[in-house]
N, C-alpha and C positions, 0 to 999 in steps of 0.2 A: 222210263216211259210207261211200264207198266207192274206190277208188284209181282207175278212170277213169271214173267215171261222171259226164256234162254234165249240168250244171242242166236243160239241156231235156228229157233222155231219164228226168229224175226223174218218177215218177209221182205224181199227184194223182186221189184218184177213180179210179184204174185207167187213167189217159192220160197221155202223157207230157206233162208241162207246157209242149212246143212245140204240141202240139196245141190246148190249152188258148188259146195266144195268137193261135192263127190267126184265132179268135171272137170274140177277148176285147172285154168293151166296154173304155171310157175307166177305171172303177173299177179293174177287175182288170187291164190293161194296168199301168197304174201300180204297182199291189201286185207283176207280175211283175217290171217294170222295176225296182222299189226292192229285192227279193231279193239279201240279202249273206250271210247266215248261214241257218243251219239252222232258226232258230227263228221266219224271216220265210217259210219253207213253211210253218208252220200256220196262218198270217193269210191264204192263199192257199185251203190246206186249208180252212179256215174257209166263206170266200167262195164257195164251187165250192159246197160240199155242202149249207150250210145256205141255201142258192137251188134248191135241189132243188124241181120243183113236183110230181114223179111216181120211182113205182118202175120197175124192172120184174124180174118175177122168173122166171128162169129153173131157179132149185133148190126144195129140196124145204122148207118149214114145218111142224113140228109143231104138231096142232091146240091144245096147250096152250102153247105159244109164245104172248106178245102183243105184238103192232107197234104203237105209237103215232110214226106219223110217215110220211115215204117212206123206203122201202128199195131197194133194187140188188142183187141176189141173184143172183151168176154160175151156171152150169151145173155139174148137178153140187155143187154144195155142198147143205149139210144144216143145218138150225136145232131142235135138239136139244128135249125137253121142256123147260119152265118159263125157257127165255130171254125175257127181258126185252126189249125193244128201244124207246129213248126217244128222238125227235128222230128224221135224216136221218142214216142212215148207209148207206156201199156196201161189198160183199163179194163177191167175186172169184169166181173156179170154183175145183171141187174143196174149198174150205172145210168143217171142219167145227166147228159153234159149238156150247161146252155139253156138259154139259147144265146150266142153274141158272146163265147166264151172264146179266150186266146190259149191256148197252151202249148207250152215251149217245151222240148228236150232238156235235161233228159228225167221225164217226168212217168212216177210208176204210183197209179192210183187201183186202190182194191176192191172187194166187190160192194156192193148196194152203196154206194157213194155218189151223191147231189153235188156236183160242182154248177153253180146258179148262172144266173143272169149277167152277164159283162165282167163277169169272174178271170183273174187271169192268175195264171199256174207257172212256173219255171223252174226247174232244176230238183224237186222235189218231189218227198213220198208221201201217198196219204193213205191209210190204211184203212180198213174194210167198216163201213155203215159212217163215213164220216162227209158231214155236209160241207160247203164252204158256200156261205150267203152272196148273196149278187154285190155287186160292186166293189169287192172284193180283191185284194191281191197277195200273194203269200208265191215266195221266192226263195229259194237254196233252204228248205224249212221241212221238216219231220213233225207229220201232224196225227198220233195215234188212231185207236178205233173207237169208234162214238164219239170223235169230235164235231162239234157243231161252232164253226164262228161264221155269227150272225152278221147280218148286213153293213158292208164297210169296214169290214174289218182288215187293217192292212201293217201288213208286216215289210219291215225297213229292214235289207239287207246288206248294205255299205255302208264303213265309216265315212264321214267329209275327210278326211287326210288319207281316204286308200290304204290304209295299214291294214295288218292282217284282225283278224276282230279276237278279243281274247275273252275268256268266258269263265265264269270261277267254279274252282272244282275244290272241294274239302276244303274251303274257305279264302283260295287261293287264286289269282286270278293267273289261266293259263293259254298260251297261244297255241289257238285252233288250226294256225297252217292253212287258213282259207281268210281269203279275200273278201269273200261273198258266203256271208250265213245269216240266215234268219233266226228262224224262232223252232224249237226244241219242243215238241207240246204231248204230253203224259194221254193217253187213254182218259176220255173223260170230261173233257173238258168242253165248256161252254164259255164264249165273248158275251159283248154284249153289242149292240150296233156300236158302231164308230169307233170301236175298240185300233189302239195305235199301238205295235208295239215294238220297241228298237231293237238292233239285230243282234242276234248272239246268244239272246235270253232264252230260259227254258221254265216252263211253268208245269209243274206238277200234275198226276194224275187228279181226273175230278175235281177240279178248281175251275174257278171262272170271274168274269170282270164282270163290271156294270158298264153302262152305254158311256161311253166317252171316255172310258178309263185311259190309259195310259201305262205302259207296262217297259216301268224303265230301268227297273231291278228284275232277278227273277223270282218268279210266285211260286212260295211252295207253303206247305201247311204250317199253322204258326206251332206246334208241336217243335217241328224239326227247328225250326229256326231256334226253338230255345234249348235244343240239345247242344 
């Protein structure tokens, strides 16, 4: 997801996941320890957030916003009219969420991050100055820092036959152990409106689609592909 950045200094919940382990009990030790891929940070993400017993909120709620669950509200950010909010989720500073946004547990978004207009979020991590355009949906999905996808941009997280989704690793396609994954997205990257993209895939840092694209392989620099 990003060209030096250590497993440790990844953020979870808005901490680096070395911090994470300094606490950790025997459960979460092990889920850090067993960390090989991308898609075993949301089983981690998972475990953090949705043990959440309390909020705390430092930014501002609108009174027609409804929270069902704990929330984590950095300074400085803002929760728009008619947001939604279901389950444990945490949000960084400077954020601004909505308006008419839904987001679901167990969902960990970082600082200066625009989640837009009718925007809807689940299970996933977004990491710090990343937009996600209105009408929008992105599900069980790891989306770096300075991501921007642009309006309608929506990420498909289920097979049609429910199988587990498998995803190719050093040319190899391998099973993820999740039922539910979306889209894997590098530091960097830009959609384009209407951007579609099917689950499982991961697109490289600094890459981006055109309006209507379709992302049914995963995008990575044409460099690599010819190594």
């Amino acid at each position: 997801m990003s060209i030096d950045r250590e497993l440790g200094d990844f953020p979870i919940a808005n901490l680096p996941l070395s911090e994470w382990e300094k606490t950790a009990g025997e459960e979460l030790r092990a889920l850090i320890s067993a960390c090989r891929y991308p898609w075993d940070l949301l089983a981690i993400n998972e475990y953090i957030v949705s043990r959440m017993e309390s909020g705390e909120i430092a930014g501002d709620i609108h009174p027609s916003a409804v929270v069902e669950g704990n929330i984590s509200l950095g300074a400085g950010s803002r929760i728009l009219p008619g947001v939604y909010i279901e389950g444990n989720v945490v949000i960084g500073a400077g954020c601004k969420i909505g308006p008419n946004c839904y987001l679901r547990g167990n969902t960990s978004i970082g600082d200066n991050c625009h989640i837009g207009q009718s925007v809807e979020i689940k299970n996933s991590i977004i990491l710090n100055g990343t937009n996600v355009g209105h009408l929008s949906y992105v599900g069980d999905s790891i989306l770096g820092e300075k991501v921007n996808f642009a309006a309608g941009t929506t990420v498909s997280n289920l097979r049609h036959d429910g199988a587990n989704h498998r995803s190719e690793v050093d040319g190899k396609l391998m099973d993820t152990g999740r039922r539910k994954l979306g889209v894997i997205v590098g530091d960097g990257v830009h959609t384009g409106i209407g951007t579609m993209i099917y689950p499982g895939r991961k697109i490289w840092p600094n890459m981006s689609t055109r309006p209507g694209d379709v992302v049914a392989k995963d995008l990575r620099p044409a460099k690599e592909l010819s190594e």
